[in-house]
Backbone and ligand atoms as CSV (ligand in chain L), in Angstrom:
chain,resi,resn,atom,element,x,y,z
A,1,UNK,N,N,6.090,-22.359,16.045
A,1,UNK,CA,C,5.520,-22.799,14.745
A,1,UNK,C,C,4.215,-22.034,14.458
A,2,UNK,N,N,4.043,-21.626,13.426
A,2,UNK,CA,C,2.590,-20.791,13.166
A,2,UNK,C,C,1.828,-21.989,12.690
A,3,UNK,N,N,0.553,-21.421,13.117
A,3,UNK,CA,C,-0.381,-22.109,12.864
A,3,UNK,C,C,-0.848,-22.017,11.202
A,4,UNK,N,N,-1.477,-23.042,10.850
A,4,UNK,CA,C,-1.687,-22.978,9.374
A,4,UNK,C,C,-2.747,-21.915,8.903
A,5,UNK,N,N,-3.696,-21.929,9.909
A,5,UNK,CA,C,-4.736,-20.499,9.768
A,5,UNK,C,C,-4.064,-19.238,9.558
A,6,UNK,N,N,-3.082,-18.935,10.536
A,6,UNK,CA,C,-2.418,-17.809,10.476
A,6,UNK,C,C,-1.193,-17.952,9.150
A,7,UNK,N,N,-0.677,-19.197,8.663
A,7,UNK,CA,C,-0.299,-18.998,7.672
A,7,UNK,C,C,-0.717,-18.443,6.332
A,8,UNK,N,N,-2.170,-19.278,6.485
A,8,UNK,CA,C,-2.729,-18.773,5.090
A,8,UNK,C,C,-3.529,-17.411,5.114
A,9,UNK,N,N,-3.887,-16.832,6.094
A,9,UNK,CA,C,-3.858,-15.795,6.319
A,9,UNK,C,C,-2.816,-14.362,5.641
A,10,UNK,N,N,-1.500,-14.818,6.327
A,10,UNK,CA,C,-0.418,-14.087,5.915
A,10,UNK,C,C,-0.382,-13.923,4.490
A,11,UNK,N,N,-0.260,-15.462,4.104
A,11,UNK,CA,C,-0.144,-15.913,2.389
A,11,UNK,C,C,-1.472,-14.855,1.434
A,12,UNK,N,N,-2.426,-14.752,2.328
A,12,UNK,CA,C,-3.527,-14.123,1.525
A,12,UNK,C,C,-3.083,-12.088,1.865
A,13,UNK,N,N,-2.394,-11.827,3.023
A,13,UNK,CA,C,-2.115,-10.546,2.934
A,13,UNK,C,C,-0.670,-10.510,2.035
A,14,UNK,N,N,-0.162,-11.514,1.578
A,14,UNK,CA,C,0.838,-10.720,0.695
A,14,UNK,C,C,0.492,-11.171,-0.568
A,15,UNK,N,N,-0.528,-11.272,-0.677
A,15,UNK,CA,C,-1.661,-11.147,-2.511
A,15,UNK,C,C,-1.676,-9.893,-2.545
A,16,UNK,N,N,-2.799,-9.488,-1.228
A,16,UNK,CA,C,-2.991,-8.314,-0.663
A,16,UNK,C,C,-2.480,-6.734,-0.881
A,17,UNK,N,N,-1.195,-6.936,-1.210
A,17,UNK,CA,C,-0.333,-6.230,-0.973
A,17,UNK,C,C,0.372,-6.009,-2.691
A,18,UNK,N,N,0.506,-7.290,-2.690
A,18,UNK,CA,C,0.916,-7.094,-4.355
A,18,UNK,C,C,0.143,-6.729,-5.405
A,19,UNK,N,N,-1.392,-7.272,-5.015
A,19,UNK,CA,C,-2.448,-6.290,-5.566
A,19,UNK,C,C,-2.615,-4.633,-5.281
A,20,UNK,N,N,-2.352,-4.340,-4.099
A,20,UNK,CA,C,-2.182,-3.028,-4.180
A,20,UNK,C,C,-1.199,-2.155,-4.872
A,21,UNK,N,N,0.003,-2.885,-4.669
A,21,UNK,CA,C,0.942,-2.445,-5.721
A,21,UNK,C,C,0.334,-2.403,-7.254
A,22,UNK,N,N,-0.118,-3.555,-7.783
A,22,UNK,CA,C,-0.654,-3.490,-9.068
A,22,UNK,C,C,-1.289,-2.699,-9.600
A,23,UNK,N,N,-2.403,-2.008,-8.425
A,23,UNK,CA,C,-3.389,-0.622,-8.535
A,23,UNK,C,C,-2.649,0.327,-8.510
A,24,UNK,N,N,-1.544,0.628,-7.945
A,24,UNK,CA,C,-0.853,1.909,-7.772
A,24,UNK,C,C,-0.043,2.134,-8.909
A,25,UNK,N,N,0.411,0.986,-9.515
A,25,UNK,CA,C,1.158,1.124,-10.730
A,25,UNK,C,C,0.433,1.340,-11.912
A,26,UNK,N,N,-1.007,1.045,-12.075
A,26,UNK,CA,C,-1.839,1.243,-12.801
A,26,UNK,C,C,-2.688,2.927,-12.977
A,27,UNK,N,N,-2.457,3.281,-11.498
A,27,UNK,CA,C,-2.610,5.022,-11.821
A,27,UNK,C,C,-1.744,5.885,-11.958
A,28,UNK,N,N,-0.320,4.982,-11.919
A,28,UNK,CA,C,0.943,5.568,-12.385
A,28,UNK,C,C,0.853,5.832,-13.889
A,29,UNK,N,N,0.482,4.778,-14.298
A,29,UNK,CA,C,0.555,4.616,-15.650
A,29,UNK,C,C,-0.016,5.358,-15.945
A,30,UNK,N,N,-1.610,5.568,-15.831
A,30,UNK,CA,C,-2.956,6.277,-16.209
A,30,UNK,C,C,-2.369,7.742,-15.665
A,31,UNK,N,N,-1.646,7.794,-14.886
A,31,UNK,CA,C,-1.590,9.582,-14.925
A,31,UNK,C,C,-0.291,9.851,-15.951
A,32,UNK,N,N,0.623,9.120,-15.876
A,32,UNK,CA,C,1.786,9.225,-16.668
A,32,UNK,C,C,0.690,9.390,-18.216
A,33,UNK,N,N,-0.365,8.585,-18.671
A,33,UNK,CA,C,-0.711,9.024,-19.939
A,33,UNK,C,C,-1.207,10.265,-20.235
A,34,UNK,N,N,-1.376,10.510,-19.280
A,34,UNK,CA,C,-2.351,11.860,-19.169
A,34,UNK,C,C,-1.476,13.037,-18.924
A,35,UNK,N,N,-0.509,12.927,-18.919
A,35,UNK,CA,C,0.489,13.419,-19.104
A,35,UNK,C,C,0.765,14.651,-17.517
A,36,UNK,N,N,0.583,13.778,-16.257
A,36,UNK,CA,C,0.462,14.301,-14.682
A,36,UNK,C,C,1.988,13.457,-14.252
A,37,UNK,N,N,2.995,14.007,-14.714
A,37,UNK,CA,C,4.115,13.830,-13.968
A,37,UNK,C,C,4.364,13.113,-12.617
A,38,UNK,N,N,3.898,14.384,-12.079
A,38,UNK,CA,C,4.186,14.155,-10.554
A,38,UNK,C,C,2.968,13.507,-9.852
A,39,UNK,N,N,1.714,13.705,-10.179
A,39,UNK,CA,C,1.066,12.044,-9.982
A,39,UNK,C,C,1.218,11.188,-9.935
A,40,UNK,N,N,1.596,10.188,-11.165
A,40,UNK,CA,C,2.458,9.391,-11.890
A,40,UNK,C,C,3.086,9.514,-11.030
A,41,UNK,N,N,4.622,9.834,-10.925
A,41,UNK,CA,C,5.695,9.771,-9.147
A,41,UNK,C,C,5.059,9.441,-8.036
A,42,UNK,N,N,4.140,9.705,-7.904
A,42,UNK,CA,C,3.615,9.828,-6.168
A,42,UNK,C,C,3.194,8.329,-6.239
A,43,UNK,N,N,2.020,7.813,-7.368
A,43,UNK,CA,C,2.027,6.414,-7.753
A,43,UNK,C,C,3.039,5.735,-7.502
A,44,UNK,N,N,4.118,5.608,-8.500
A,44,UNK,CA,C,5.288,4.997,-8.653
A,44,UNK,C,C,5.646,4.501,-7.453
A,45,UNK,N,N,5.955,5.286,-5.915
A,45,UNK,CA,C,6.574,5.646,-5.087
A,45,UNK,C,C,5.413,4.341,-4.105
A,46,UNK,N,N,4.035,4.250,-4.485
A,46,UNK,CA,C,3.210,3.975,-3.585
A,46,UNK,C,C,3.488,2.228,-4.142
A,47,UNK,N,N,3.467,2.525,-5.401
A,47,UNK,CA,C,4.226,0.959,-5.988
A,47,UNK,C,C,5.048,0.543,-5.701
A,48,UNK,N,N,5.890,0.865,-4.919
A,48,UNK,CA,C,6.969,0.184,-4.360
A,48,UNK,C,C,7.198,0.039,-3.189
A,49,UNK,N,N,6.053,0.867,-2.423
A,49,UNK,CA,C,5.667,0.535,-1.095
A,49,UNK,C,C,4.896,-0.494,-0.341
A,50,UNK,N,N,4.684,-1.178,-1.618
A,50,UNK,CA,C,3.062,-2.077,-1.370
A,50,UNK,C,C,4.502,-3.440,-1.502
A,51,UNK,N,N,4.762,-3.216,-2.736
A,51,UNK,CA,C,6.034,-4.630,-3.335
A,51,UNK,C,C,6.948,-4.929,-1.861
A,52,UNK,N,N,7.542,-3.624,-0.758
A,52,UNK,CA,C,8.357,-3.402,0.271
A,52,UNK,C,C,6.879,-4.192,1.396
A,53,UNK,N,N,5.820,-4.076,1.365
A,53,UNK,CA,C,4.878,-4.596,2.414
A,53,UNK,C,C,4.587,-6.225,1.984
A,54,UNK,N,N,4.669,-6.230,0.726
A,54,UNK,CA,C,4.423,-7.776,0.515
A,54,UNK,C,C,5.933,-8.326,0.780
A,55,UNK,N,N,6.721,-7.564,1.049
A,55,UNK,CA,C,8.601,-8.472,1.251
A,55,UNK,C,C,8.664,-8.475,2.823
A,56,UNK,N,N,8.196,-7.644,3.583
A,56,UNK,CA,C,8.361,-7.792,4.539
A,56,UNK,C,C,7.468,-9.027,5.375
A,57,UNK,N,N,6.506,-9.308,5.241
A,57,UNK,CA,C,5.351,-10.166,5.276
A,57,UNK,C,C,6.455,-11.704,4.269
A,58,UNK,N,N,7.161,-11.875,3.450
A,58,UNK,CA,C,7.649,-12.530,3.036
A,58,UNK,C,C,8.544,-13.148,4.056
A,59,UNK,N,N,9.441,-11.856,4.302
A,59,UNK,CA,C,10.446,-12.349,4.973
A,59,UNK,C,C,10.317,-13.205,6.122
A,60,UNK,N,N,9.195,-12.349,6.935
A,60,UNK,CA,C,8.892,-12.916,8.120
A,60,UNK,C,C,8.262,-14.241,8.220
A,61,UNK,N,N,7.130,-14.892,7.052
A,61,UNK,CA,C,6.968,-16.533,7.259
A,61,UNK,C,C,7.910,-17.260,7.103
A,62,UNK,N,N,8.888,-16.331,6.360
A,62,UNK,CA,C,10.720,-17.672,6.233
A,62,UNK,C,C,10.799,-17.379,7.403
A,63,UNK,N,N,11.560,-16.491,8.317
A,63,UNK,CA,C,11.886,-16.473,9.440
A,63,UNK,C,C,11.007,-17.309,10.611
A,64,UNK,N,N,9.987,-17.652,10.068
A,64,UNK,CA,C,9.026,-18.712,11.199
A,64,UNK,C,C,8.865,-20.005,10.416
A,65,UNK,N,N,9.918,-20.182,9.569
A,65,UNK,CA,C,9.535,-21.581,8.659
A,65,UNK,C,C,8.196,-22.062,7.840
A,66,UNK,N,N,7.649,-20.886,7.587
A,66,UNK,CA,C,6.520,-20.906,6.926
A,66,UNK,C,C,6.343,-21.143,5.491
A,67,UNK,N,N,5.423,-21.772,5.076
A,67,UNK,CA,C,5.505,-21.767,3.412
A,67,UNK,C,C,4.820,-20.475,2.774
A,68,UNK,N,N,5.612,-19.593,1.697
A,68,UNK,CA,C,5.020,-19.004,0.890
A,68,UNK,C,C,4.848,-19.120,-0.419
A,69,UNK,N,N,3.505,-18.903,-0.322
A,69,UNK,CA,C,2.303,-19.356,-1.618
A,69,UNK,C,C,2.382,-17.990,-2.544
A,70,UNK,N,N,2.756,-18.069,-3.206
A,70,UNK,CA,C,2.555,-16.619,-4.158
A,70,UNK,C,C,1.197,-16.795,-5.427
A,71,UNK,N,N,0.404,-16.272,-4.920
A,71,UNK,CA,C,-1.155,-16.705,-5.999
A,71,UNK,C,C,-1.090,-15.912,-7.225
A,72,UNK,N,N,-1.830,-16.032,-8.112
A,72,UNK,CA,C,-1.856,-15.013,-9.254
A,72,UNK,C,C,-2.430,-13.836,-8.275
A,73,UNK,N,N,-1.886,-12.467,-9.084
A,73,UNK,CA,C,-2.448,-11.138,-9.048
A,73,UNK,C,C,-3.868,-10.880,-9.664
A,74,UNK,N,N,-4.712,-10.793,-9.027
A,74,UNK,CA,C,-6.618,-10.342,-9.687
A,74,UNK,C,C,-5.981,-8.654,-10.332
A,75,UNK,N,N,-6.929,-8.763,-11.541
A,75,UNK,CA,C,-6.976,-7.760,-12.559
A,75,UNK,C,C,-6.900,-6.154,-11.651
A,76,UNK,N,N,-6.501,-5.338,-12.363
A,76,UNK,CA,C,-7.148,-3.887,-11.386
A,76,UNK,C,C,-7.652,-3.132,-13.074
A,77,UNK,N,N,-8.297,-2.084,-11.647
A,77,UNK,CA,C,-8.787,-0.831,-12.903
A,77,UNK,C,C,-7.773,-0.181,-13.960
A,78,UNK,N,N,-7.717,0.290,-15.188
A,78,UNK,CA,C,-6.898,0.771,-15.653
A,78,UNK,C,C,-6.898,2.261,-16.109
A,79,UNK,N,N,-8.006,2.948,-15.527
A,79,UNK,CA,C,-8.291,4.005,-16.120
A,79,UNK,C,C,-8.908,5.377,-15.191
A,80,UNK,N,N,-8.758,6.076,-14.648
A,80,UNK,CA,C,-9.736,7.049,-13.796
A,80,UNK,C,C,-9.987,8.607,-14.156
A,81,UNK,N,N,-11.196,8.618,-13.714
A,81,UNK,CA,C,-11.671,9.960,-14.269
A,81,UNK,C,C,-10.845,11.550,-14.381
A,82,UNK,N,N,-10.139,11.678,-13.037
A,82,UNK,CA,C,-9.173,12.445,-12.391
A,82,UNK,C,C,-8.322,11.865,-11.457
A,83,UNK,N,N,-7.505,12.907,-11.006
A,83,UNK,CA,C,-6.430,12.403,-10.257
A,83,UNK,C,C,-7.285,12.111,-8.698
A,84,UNK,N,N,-8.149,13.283,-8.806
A,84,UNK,CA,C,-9.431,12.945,-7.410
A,84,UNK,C,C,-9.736,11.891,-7.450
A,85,UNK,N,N,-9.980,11.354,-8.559
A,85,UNK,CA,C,-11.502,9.986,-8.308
A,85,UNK,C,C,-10.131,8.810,-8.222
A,86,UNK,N,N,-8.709,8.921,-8.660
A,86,UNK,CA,C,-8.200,8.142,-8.052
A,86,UNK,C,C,-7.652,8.208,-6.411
A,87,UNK,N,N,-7.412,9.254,-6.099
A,87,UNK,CA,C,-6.794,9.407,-4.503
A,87,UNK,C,C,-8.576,9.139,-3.485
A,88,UNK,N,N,-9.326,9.194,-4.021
A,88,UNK,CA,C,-10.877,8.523,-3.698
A,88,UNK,C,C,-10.686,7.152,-3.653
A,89,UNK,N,N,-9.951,6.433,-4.565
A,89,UNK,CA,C,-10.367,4.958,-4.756
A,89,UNK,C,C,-8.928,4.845,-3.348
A,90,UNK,N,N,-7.988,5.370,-3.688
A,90,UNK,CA,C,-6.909,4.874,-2.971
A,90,UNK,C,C,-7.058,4.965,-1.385
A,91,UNK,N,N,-8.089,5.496,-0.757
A,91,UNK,CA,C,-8.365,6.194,0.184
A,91,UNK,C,C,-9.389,4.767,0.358
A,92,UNK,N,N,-10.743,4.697,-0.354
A,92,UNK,CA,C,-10.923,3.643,-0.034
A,92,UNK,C,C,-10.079,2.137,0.121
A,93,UNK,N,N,-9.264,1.881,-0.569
A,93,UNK,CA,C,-9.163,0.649,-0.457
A,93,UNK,C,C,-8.007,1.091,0.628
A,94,UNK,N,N,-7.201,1.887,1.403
A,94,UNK,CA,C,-6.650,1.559,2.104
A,94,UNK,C,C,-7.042,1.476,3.536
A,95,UNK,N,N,-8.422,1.688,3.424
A,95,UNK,CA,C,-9.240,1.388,4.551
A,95,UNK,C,C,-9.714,0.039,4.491
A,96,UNK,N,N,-9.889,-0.526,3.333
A,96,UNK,CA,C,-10.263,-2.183,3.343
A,96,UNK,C,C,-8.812,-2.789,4.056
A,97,UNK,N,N,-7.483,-2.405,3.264
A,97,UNK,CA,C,-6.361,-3.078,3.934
A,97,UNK,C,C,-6.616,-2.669,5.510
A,98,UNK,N,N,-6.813,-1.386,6.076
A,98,UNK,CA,C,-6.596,-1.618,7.417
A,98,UNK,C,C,-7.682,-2.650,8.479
A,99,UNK,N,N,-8.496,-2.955,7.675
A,99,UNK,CA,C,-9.872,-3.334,8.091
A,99,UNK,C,C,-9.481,-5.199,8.234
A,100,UNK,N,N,-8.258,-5.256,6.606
A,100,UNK,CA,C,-7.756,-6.850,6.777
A,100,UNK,C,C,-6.573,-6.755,8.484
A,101,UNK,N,N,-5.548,-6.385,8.388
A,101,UNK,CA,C,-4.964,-5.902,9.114
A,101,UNK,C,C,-5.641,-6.177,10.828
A,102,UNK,N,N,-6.342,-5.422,10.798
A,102,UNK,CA,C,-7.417,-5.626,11.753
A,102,UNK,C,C,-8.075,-7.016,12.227
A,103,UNK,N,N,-7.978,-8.107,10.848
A,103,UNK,CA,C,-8.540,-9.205,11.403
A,103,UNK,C,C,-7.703,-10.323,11.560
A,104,UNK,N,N,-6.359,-9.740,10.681
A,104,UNK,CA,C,-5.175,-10.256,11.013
A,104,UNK,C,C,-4.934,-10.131,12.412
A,105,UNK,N,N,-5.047,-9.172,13.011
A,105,UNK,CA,C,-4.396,-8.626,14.475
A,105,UNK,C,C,-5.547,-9.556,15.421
A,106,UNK,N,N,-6.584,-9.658,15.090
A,106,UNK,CA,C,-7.666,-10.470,15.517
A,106,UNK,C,C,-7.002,-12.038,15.800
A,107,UNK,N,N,-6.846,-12.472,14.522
A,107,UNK,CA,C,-6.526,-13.939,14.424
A,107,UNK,C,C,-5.082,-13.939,15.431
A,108,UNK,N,N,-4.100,-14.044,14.880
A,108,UNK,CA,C,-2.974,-13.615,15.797
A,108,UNK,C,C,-3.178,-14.064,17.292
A,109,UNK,N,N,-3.888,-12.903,17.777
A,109,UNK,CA,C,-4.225,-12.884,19.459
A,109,UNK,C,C,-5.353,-14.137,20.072
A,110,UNK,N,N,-6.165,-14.541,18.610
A,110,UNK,CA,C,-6.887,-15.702,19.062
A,110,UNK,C,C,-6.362,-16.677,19.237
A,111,UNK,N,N,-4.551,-16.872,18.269
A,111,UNK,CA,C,-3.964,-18.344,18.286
A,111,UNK,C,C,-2.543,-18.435,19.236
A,112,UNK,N,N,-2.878,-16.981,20.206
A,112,UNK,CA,C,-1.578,-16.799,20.766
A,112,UNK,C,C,-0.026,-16.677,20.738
A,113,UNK,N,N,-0.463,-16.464,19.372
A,113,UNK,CA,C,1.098,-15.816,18.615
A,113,UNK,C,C,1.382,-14.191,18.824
A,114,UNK,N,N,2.474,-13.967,19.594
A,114,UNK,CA,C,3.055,-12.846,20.453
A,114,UNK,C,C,3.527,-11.994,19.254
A,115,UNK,N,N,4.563,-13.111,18.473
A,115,UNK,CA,C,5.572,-12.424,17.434
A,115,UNK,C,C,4.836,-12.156,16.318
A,116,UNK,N,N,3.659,-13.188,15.806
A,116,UNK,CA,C,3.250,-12.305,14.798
A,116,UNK,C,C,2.476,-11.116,15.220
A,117,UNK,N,N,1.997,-11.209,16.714
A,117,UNK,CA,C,1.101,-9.595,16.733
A,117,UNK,C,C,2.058,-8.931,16.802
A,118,UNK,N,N,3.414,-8.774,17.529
A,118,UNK,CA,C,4.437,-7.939,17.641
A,118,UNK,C,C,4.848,-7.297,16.043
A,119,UNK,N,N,4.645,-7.805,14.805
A,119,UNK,CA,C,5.364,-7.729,13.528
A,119,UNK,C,C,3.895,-7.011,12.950
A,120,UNK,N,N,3.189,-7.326,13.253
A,120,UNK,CA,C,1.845,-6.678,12.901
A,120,UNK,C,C,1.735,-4.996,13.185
A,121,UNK,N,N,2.273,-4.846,14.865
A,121,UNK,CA,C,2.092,-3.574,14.990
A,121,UNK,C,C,2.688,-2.752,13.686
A,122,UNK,N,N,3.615,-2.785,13.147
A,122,UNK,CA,C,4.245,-1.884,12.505
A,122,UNK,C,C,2.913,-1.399,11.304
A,123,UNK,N,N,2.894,-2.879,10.694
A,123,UNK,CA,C,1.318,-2.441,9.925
A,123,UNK,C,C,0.207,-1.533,9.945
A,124,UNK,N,N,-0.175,-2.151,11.160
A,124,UNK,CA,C,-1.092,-0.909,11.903
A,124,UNK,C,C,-0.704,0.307,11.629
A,125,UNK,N,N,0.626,0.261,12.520
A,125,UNK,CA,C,0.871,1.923,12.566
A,125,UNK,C,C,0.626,2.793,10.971
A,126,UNK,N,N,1.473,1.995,9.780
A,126,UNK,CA,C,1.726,2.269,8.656
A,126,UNK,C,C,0.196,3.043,8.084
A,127,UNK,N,N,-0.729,1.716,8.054
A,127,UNK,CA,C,-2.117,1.856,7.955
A,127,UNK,C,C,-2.262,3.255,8.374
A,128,UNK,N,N,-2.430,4.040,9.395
A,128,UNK,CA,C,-2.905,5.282,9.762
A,128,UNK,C,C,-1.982,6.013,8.878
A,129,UNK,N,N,-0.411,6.047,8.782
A,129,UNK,CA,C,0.152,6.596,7.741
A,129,UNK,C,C,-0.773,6.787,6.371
A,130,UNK,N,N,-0.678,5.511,5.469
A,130,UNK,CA,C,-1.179,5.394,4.048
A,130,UNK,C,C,-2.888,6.357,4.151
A,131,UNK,N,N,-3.777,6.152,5.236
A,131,UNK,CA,C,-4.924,6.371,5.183
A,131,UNK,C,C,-5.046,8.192,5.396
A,132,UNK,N,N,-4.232,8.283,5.922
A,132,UNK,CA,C,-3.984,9.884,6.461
A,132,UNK,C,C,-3.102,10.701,4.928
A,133,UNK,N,N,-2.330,10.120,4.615
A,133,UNK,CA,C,-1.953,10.383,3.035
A,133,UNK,C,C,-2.826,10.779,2.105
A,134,UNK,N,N,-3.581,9.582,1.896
A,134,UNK,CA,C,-4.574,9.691,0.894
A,134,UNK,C,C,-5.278,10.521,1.219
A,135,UNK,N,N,-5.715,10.919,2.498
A,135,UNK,CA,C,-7.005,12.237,2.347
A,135,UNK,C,C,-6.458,13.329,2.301
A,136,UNK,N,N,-5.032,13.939,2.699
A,136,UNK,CA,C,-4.116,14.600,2.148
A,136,UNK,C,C,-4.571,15.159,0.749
A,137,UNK,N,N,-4.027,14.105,-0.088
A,137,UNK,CA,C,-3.493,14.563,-1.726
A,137,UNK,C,C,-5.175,14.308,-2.002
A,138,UNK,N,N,-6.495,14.071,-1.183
A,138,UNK,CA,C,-7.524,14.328,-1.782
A,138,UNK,C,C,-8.056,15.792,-1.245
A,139,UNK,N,N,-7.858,16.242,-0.383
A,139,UNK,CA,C,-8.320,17.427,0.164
A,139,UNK,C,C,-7.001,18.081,-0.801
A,140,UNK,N,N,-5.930,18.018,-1.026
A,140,UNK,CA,C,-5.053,18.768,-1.998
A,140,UNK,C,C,-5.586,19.207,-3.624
A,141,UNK,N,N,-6.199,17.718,-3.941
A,141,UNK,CA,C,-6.467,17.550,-5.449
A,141,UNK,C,C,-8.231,18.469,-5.063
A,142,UNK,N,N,-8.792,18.303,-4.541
A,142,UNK,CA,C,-10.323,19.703,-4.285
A,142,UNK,C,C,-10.067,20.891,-3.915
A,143,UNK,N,N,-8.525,21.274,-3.461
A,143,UNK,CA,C,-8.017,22.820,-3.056
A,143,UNK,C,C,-8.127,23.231,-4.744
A,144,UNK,N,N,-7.397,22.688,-5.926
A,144,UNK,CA,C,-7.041,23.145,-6.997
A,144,UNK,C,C,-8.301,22.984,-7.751
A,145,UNK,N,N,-8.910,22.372,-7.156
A,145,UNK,CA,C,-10.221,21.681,-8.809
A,145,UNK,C,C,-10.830,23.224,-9.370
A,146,UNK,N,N,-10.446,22.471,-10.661
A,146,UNK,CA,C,-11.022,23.921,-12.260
A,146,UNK,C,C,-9.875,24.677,-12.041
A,147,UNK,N,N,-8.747,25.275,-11.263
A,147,UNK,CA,C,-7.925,25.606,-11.456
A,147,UNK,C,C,-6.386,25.250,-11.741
A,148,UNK,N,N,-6.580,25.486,-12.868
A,148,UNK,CA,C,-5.399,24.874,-14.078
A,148,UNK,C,C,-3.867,24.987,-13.235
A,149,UNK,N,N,-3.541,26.470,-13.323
A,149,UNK,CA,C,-2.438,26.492,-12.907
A,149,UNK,C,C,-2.070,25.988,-11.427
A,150,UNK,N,N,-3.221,25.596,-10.503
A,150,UNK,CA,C,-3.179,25.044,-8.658
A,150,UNK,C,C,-2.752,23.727,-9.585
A,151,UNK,N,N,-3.226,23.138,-10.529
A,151,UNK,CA,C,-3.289,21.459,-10.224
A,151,UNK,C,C,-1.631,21.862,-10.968
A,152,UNK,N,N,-0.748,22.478,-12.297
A,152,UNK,CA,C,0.257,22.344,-12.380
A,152,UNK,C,C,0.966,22.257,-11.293
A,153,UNK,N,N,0.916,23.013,-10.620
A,153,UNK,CA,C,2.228,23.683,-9.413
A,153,UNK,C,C,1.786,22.412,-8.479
A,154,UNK,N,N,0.945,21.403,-8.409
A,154,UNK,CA,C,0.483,20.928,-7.395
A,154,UNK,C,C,1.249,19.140,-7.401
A,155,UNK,N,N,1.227,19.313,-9.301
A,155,UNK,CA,C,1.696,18.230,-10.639
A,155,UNK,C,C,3.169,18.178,-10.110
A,156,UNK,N,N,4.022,19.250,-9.711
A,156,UNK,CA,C,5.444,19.391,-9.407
A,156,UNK,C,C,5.624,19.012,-8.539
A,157,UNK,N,N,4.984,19.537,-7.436
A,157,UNK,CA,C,5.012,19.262,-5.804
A,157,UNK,C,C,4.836,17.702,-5.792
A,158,UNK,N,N,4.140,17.076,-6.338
A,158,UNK,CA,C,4.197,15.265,-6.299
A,158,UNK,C,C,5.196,14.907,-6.871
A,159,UNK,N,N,5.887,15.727,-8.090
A,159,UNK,CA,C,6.898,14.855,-8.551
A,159,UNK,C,C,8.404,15.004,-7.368
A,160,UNK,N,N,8.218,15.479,-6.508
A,160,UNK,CA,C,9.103,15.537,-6.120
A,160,UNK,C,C,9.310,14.336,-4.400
A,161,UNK,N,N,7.979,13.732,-4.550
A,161,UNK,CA,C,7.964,12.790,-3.266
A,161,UNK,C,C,8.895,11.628,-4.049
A,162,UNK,N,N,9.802,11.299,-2.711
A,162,UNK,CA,C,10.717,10.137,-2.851
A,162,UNK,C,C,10.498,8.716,-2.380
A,163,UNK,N,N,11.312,7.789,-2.975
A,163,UNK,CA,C,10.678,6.532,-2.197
A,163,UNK,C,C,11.848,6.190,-1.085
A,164,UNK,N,N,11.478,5.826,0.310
A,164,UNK,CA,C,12.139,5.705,1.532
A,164,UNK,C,C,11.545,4.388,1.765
A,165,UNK,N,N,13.103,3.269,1.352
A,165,UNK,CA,C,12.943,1.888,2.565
A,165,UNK,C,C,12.222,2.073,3.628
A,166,UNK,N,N,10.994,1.003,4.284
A,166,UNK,CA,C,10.488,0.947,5.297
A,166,UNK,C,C,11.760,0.295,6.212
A,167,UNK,N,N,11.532,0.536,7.240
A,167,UNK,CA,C,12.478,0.597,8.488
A,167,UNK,C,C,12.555,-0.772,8.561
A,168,UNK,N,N,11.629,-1.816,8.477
A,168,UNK,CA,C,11.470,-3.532,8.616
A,168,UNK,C,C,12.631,-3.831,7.629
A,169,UNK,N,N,13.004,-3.213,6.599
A,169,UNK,CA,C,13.124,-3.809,5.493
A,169,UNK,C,C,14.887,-2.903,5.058
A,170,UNK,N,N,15.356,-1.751,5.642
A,170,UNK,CA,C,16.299,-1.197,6.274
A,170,UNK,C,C,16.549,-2.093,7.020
A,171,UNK,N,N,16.603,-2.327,7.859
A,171,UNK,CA,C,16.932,-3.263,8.997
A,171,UNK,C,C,17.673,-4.624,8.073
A,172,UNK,N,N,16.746,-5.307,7.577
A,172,UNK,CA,C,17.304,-6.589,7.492
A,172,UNK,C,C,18.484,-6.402,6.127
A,173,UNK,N,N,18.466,-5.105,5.366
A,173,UNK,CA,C,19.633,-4.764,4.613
A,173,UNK,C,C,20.980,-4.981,5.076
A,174,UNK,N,N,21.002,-4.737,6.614
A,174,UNK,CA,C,22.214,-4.430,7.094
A,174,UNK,C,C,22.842,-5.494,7.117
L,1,LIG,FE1,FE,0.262,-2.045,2.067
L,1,LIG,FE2,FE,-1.052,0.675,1.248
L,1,LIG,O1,O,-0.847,-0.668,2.497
């Protein structure tokens, strides 16, 4: 049985999560206006990665008989300067998620729950994924800056990232 701390915990990382989605879909949008294709895609792609992190985190308090609380979504930004000053913001906040993550993995081991630290690792791991990404397409987006034709060819190269089921979430397809 999970403990109710660690429930509402969970309940507060899959806000967490759906808020991040909300931000990612919001610089989808904002680059899609701006007319950055494959920005926009790379967004899109990160939007449905966050929706796949808040399902997996779903699945798993059913699977422990847990109640899930679905809260309203808090507002996000709707607008950014460049595609930089967004892969900047995205970079930060996916260091706040690993930082929650972190105190998740904390709580967990304080209440002696095995399986939720076991379901956690994957997070973690992901975390170094998403955080290592983002400085990627930000050291990418300062290779091209003032040069027009680097950021086109650069505009393509994003439109072409795909979205891939997380393996948690593969799995329970079958
Ligand atoms: Fe759900 Fe971007 O971490």
């Amino acid at each position: 049985m999970l403990s109710q701390k660690l429930q509402d915990a969970l309940n507060a990382q899959i806000n967490a999560e759906f808020w991040s989605a909300y931000l990612y879909l919001s610089m989808s949008v904002d680059a899609s206006a701006k007319g950055l294709k494959g920005v926009a895609n790379w967004f899109a792609v990160q939007f449905r990665e966050e929706q796949d992190h808040a399902q997996i985190l779903i699945n798993y308090l059913l699977s422990r008989g847990g109640l899930v609380t679905l809260a309203p979504i808090g507002a996000v930004k709707t607008t950014w300067e460049s595609p930089l000053a967004a892969f900047e913001d995205t970079l930060a906040h996916e260091r706040k998620v690993t930082a929650m993550f972190n105190d998740l993995c904390r709580l967990a081991a304080e209440e002696n729950d095995f399986a939720t630290s076991n379901t956690l690792v994957w997070f973690v791991n992901e975390q170094v994924e998403e955080e290592e990404a983002a400085q990627e397409m930000i050291d990418a987006m300062k290779a091209v800056d003032g040069n027009k034709f680097g950021t086109y060819m650069l505009d393509k190269e994003l439109a072409t990232r795909a979205y891939k089921m997380p393996a948690p979430l593969a799995g329970k397809a079958e």
